[in-house]
N, C-alpha and C positions, 0 to 999 in steps of 0.2 A: 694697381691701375685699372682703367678701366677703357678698354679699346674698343675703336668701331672700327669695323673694315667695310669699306666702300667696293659693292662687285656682286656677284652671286654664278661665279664659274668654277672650273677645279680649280685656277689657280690660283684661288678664292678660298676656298677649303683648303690646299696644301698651306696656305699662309695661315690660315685659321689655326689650323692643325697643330703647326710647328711653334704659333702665337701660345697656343695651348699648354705649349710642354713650361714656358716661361714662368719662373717662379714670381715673375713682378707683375703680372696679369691677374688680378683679378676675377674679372669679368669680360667676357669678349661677348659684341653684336655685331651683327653685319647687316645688311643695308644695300639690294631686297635678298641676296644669302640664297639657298637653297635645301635641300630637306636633308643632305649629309651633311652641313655647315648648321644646319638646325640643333644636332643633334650636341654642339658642342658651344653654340652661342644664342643667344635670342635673337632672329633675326624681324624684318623689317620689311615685308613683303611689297607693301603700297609706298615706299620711296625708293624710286627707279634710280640708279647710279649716277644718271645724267641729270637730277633733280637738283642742281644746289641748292636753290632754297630750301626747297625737304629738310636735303642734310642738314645742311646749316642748323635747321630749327632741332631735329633731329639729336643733334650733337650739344647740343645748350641745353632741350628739355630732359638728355638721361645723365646730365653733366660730365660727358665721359673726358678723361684725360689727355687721348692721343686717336687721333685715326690716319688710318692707313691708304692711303686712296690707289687700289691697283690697277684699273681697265685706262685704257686709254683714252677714251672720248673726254670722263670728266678732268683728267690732268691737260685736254686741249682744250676744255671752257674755264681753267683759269677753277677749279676747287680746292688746290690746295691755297690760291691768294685769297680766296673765301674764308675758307678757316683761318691760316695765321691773323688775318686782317683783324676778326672777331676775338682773335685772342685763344683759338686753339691747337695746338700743337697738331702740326700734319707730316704724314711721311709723303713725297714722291716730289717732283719738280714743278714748280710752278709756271704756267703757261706758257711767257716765253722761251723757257727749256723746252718745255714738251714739243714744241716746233718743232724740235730735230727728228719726232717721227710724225707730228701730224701734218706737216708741210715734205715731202718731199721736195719739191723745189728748192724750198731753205734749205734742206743738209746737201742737196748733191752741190748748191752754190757755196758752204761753208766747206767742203771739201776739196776745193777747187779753189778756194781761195788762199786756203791755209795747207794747200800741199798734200792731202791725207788720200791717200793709191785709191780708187777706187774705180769705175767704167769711166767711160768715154760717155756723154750723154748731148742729147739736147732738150728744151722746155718748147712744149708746143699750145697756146691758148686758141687754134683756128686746126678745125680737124684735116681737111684739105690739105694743108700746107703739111700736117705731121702724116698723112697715107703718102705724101709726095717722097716727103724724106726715108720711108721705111722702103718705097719701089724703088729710091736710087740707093739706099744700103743694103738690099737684101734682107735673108734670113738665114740662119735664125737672129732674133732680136728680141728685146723685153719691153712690154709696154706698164706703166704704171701710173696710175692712177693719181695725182698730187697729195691727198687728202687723206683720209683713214676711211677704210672700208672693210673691216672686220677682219683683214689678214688675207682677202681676195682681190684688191686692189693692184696682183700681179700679174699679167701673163707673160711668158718664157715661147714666144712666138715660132714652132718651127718652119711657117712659110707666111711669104707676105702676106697671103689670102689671111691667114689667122691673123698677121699684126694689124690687118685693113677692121678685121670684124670686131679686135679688140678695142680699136680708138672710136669704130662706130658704137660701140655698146656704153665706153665710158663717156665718151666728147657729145654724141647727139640723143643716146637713148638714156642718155641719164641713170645708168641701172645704178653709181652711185652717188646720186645727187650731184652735189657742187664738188665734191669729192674727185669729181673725174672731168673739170671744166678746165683743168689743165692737166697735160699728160707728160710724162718726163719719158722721154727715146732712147734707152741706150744699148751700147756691145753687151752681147751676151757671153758671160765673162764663163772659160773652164774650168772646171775644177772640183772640190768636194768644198761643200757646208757647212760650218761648224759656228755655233751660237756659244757668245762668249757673255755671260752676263754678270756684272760689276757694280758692287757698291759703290757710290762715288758722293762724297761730302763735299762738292766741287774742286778739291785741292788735291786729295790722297784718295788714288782708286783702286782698289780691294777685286781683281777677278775671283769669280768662284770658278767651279770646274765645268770645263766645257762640255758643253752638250751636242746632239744631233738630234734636229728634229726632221719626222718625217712628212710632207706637206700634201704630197698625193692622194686622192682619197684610195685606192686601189695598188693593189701587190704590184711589184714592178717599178712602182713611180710610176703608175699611171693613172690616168682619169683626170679631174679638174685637182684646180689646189681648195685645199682646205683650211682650216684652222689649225690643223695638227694631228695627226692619228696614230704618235706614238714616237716617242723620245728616249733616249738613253746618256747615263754619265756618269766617268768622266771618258769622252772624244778621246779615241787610239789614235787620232791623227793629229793632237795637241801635245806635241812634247814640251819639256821644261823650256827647250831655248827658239822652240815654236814661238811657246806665250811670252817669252820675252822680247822679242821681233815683235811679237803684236801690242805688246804694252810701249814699246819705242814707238812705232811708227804710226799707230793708230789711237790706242788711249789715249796717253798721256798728250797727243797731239790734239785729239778732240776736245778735252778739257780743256787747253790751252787756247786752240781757238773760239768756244762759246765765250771764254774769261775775255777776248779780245774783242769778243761783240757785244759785252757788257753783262753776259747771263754769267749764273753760278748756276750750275745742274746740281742737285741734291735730289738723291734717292739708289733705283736700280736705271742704268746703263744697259742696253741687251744691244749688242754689236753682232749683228750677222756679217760671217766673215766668209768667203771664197780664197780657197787655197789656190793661187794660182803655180805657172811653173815659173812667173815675175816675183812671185811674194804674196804674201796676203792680203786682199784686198777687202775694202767694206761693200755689203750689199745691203743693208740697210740696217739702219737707227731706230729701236724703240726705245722708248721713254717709261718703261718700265718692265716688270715681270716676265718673260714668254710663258704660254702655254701652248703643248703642257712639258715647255723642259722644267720650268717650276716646280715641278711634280715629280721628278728626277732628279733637279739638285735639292730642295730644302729638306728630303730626307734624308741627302750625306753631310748637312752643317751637322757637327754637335755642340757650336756654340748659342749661347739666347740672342733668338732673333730680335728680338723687341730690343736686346740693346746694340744691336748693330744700325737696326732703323733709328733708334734715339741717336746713335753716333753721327748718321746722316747728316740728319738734321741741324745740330749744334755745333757742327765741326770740327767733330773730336774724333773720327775715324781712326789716323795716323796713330790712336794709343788704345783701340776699341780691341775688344778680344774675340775675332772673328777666325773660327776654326771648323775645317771638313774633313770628314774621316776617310780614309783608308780604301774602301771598300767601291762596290758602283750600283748603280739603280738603273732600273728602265721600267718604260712605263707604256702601257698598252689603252690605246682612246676605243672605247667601244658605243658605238653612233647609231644613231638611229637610216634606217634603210633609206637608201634617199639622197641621205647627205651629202655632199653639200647642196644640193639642189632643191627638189621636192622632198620632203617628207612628213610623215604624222607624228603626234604626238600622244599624251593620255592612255600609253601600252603597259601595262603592270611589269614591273622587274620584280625577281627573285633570284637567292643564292649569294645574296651580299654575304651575309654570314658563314658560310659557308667557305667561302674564296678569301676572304680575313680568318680564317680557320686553317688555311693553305697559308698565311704569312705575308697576304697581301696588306697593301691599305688602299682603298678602294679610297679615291675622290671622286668626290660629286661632282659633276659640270652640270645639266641641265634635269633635275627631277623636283619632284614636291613631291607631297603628301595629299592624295583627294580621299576623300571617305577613309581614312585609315589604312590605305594602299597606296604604297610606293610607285608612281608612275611617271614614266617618261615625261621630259619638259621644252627639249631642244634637240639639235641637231647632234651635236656630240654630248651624251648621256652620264658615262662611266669612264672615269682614268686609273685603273688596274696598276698601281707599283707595287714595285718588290726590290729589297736592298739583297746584295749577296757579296761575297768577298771580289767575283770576279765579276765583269760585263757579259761573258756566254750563261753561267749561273744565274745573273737577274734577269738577262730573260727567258731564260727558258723558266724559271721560279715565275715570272709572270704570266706566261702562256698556262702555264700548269693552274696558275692559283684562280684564272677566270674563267674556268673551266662550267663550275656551277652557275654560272649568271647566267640568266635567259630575259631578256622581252621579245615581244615581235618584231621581228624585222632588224634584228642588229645586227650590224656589221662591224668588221674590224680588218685591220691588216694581218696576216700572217708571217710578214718577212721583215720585221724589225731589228734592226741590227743585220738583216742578211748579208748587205752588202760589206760588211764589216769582217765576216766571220763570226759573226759573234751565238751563232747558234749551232 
C-alpha cells in the first residue's frame, strides 16, 4: 500500500517510523513531513497540512491507498470528509468528531450533559462578564481558550491578576484569533496528569498505555506551557483497576454520548485525565495523537500499526490484533532557546548519529535540510526516545543517548520523570 501522512512534527515521524516497520506499506509520503521523516518517505514540502485542496489533489495524483491525517487543525476543517468523500480511505475523525477537541465548549457541554466527572466550568463570549466571574471565584482558576491554539490555549491561573491578563490576551488581544472569542472558566482541579490515549472504531475502544506528559517549558514545572518537552510510558500512577474505572466512567461513557449526538469518532482518542482524590476526572479531549507521548507509546506497540488504523476505520477493532510490550519509553523534547516564546531558527544540528549509536531514535519535530546541512525549523526541534525494560532505565538511556546533539541555543528539561522517581 501506499500511505500518505498529513503533518510534518515528531509525532509525524514516530507514526512514520512505526508506518515504516509495516510489512503492508509499501511506500510512505508525508505532506509538508520534515528532514527526519524525509529520510524514510518522500515528502511534500509546498502542501501545508491545513491545504485540503493540496491534499486532496495530492492524494489522487500519487494514487496513494490510505492517509493518515494526524495534526489537529486539518481533522477540525473537515480532511478526512474530504478524502472519504473522493473515494479515499482516511485514518482519524471526521470534523464533527473533531469538535470534541476543537471546540472546548462542545466537550465540556457533552460532559455535562452525559454525566462524564470532569471540573466545574462556565462559557464566557463577553470579557467583562468572565474577569467578573474569576474576581468572585478567586484563584487559582484555569482559563481556556474555546478553539485550538497549538497546545497553549491554557492557562492554570495562580491569582486573579493572571486569570484577568489571560482572558485579556485571548477575549481582546486576539493572540489566538477567533480561537479565544470564547473562553471556558473553570475549578482548578488537584491532582497528577495522566494521558490516556485509545484507538476507537466508535463502538470498541482499545487504551494503549498511559503516558505523562510534561507541559512546562523549564525544570520544576515551571515557566509558560508548551507543546510538550518530554513524556514517559507506561504512567506508575495507572494501575490495571485504575484503567478500568477510566474505561467505565469516562471511555466508554464518551463514546456513548458522541453516538447520542449522532457522531461516530473513528481514529485516536487522547483523554487527558486528572487523578483526583474524587476519582478521575477529564481535563481535556483531543482528537487525535499527542505529542510527544506519541513518541513514547508507538515505540512500545509491537503490533502493525497500519492495521490497527485500517481496524479504525472499518470497524473491525473488536477482532484487530493490537498488542504493547512489556517494557517502557521516554522521551526527551530538545527545543530551540526561546521556546515557547521568541525564538530563531536556521541553527545547524549535529550528533544525530551518534545519539542513535547510544540506542536512541531521535524524532524529528521541526528541521530541514538547507544547503546539505541539517538545521533547526521550529520551536521544538529534536524528540530523543529510548525503550528499556524499566521507566528509571529509559530515561536515564535517554538523558545518556542525547548527549552528542548540539545546535545553538537548545534547551531541554533535566527532570523528566523526577517527580515520579523515576531517575
Amino acid at each position: 500500500m501506499k500511505v500518505l501522512i498529513v503533518g510534518g512534527g515528531g509525532r509525524e515521524h514516530a507514526i512514520a517510523w512505526k508506518l515504516n516497520q509495516s510489512p503492508k506499506v509499501d511506500e510512505l509520503l508525508c505532506a509538508p513531513g520534515n528532514a527526519g521523516i524525509g529520510q524514510i518517505a518522500r515528502c511534500f514540502p509546498e502542501v501545508k497540512a491545513t491545504d485540503l485542496d493540496g491534499m486532496l489533489d495530492l492524494a489522487r495524483r500519487e494514487k496513494v491507498d490510505f492517509v493518515v491525517v494526524a495534526p489537529d487543525d486539518p481533522l477540525a476543517l473537515g480532511m478526512v470528509d474530504r478524502l472519504e468523500a473522493a473515494g479515499i480511505p482516511a485514518f482519524g475523525p471526521v470534523a464533527a468528531a473533531a469538535q470534541l477537541e476543537a471546540s472546548k465548549v462542545f466537550s465540556k457541554g457533552l460532559m455535562k450533559k452525559y454525566n462524564i466527572p470532569t471540573a466545574k466550568y462556565q462559557v464566557f463570549t463577553d470579557a467583562q462578564a468572565a474577569m467578573d466571574y474569576v474576581r468572585q471565584q478567586g484563584a487559582p482558576i484555569v482559563v481556556k481558550a474555546d478553539g485550538l491554539a497549538l497546545g497553549k490555549g491554557v492557562v492554570v491561573a495562580q491569582s486573579v491578576e493572571e486569570a484577568e491578563q489571560a482572558i485579556k490576551s485571548m477575549m481582546l488581544d486576539k493572540v489566538f484569533k477567533e480561537s479565544g472569542s470564547r473562553v471556558v472558566i473553570e475549578e482548578c482541579m488537584v491532582g497528577r496528569e495522566v494521558t490516556c490515549l485509545c484507538f476507537t472504531d466508535g463502538n470498541t475502544i482499545l487504551p494503549m498505555p498511559a503516558s505523562q506528559d510534561h507541559k512546562r517549558a523549564f525544570d520544576g514545572d515551571l515557566g509558560p506551557n508548551t507543546g510538550g518537552m518530554g513524556a514517559f510510558a507506561p504512567s506508575p500512577l495507572m494501575s490495571p483497576e485504575l484503567m478500568e474505572t477510566v474505561r467505565k466512567t469516562i471511555l466508554e461513557p464518551t463514546l456513548a454520548a458522541l453516538k447520542g449526538e449522532g457522531i461516530c469518532f473513528k481514529g485516536v482518542l487522547y483523554v487527558g485525565l486528572m487523578l483526583t482524590e474524587a476519582g478521575p476526572k477529564v481535563v481535556e479531549y483531543n482528537a487525535r495523537f499527542g505529542d510527544p507521548e506519541t513518541q513514547v507509546v508507538l515505540p512500545l506497540m509491537e503490533s502493525d500499526l497500519l492495521e490497527a488504523f485500517m481496524a479504525c476505520r472499518e470497524g473491525t477493532l473488536d477482532r484487530a490484533d493490537v498488542r504493547f510490550g512489556s517494557g517502557a519509553a521516554a522521551c526527551v523534547v530538545l527545543a530551540s532557546g526561546g521556546y515557547p516564546v521568541k525564538y530563531e531558527t536556521g541553527k545547524p544540528i549535529t550528533g544525530i548519529e551518534q545519539a542513535e549509536e547510544n540506542g536512541a531514535i531521535v524524532f524529528h519535530a521541526g528541521t530541514k535540510m538547507e544547503n546539505g546541512q541539517l538545521v533547526t525549523a521550529g520551536g521544538r526541534v529534536l524528540n530523543v526516545s529510548c525503550v528499556a525494560d524499566t521507566l528509571p532505565q529509559a530515561v536515564q538511556a535517554a538523558y545518556a543517548a542525547l548527549k552528542p546533539i548540539r545546535f545553538e541555543g537548545m534547551h531541554f528539561r533535566t527532570d523528566i520523570g523526577n517527580k515520579d522517581g523515576l531517575k
